[in-house]
C-alpha positions as CSV (number, residue, x, y, z in Angstrom):
1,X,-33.8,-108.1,34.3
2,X,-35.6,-111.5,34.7
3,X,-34.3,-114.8,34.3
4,X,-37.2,-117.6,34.1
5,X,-36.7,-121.7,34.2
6,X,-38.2,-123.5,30.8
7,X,-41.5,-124.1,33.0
8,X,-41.9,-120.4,33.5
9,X,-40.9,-120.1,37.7
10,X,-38.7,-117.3,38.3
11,X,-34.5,-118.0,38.4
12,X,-33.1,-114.4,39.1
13,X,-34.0,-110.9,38.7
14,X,-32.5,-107.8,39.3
15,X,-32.4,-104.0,38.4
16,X,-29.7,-102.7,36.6
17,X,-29.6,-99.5,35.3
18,X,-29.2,-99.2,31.2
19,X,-25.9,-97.8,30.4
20,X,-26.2,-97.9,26.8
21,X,-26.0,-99.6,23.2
22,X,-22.9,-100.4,20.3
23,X,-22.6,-103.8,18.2
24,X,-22.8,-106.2,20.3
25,X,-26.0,-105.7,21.4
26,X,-27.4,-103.4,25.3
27,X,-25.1,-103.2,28.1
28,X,-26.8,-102.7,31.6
29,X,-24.9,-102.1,35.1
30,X,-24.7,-102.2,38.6
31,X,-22.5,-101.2,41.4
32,X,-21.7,-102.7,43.9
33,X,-24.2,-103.4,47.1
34,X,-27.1,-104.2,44.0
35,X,-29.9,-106.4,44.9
36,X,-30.0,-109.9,43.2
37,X,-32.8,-111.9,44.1
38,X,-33.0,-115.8,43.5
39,X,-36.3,-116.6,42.4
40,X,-38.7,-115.3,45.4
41,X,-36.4,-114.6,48.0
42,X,-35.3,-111.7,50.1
43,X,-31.9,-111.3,47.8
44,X,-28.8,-110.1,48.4
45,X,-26.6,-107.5,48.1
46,X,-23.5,-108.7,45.1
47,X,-20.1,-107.1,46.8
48,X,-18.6,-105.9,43.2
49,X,-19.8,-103.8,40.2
50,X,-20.8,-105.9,37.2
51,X,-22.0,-105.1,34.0
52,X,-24.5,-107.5,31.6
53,X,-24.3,-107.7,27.9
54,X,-27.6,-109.1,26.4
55,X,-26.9,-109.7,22.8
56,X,-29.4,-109.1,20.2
57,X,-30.6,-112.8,19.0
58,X,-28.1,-114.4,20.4
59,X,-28.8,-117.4,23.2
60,X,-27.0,-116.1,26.0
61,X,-26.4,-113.1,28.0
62,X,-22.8,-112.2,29.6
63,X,-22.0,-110.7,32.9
64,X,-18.3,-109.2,33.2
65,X,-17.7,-108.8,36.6
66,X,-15.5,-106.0,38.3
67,X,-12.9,-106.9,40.9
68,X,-12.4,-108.8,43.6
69,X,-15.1,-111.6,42.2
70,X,-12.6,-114.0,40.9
71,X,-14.9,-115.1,37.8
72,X,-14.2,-112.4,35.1
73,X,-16.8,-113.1,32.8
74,X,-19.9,-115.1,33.4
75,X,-22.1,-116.4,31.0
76,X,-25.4,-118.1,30.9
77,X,-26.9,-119.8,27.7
78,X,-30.6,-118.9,27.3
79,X,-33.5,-117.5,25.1
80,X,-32.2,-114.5,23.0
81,X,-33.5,-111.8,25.5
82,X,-36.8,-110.1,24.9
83,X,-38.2,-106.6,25.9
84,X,-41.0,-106.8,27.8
85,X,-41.5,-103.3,28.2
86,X,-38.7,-100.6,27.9
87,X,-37.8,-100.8,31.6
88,X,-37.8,-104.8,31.9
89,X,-36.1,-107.7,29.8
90,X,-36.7,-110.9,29.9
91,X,-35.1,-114.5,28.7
92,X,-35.4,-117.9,29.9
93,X,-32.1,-119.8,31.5
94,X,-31.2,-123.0,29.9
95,X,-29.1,-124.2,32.7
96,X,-25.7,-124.2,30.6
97,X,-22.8,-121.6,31.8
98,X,-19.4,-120.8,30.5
99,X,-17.5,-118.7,33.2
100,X,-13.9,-117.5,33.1
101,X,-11.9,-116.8,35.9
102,X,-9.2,-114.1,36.2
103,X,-6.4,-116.8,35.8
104,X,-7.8,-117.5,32.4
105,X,-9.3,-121.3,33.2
106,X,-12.6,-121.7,31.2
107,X,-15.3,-123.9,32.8
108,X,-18.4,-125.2,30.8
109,X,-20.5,-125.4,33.9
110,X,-24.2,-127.5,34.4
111,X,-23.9,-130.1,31.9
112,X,-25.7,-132.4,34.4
113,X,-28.3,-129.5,35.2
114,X,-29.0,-129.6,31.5
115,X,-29.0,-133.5,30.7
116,X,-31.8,-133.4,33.4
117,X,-34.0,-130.3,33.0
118,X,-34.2,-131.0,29.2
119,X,-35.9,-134.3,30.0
120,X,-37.7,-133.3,33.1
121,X,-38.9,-129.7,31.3
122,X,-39.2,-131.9,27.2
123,X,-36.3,-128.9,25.9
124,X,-37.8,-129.0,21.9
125,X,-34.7,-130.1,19.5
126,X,-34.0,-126.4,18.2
127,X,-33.9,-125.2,21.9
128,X,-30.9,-127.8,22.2
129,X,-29.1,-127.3,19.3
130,X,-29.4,-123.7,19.9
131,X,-27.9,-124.3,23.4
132,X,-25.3,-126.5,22.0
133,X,-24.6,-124.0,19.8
134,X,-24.2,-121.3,22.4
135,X,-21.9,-123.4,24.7
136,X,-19.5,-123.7,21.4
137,X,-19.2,-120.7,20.5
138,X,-18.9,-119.2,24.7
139,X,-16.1,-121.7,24.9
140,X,-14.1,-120.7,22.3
141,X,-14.7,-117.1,22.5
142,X,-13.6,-117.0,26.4
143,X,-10.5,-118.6,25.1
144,X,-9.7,-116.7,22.5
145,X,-9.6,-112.5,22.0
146,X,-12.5,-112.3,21.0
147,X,-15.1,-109.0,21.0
148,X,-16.6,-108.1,23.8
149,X,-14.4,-111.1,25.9
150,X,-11.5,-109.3,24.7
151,X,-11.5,-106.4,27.4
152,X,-14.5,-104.2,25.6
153,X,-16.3,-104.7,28.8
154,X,-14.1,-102.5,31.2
155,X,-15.2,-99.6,29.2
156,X,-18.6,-100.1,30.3
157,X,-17.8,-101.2,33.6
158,X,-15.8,-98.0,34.0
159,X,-18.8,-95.9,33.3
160,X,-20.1,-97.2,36.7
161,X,-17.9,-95.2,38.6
């Protein structure tokens, strides 16, 4: 899985392993000990299982972390992902994030991240208003019980073990 900036440079990749498919769009996984790697360095190794929902068309991707993270669900607004190849996705990280912690709390995080890579990287409107979009619907969703925020996640998370 690659995450890439607007101006192309790499932002995170990792593998996952592909645990499978339903409605809301391809679920991958990792235990714990997985190698995430910022951009082009060493990486490290992420203490707790996780599982990533990329969402077909959709402009974000969610990770629903197992315990003890303390952010439940994390969520980056980006490019709907796109396949590469069978064995590598690809989408492109628009700065915004909408985590939840365990507690509940919802956070729109970035704003300022945003404000200033969409002038420093010229974000096209429709890449905005998509964003926008995204970040509405994320909030909402995280507060609400809404599918797959609702708990849909531990089933796939579960499959880890």
């Amino acid at each position: 899985m690659v995450f890439r900036k607007y101006d192309g440079s790499l932002h995170w990749t990792s593998t996952l392993r592909r645990l499978g498919e339903d409605g809301h769009g391809v679920w991958l996984g990792a235990p714990a000990g997985t190698i995430a790697r910022r951009g082009r360095a060493t990486g490290r190794a992420v203490d707790y299982a996780h599982v990533v929902l990329l969402p077909r068309d959709a402009w974000w991707t969610a990770t629903f972390n197992g315990e003890p993270k303390p952010t439940e669900i994390y969520c980056d607004v980006t490019t709907p992902p796109r396949w590469l190849t069978p064995g590598e996705v690809s989408m492109i990280d628009l700065d915004l994030d909408v985590r939840r912690r365990r507690t509940g709390e919802v956070e729109i995080l970035d704003e300022d991240e945003f404000v200033d890579h969409r002038v420093r990287y010229g974000y096209a409107g429709d890449i905005v208003e998509q964003a926008m979009a995204a970040v509405a619907f994320l909030d909402k969703a995280l507060r609400g019980d809404v599918a797959p925020f609702s708990g849909d996640y531990r089933h796939w998370l579960a499959r880890l073990r």
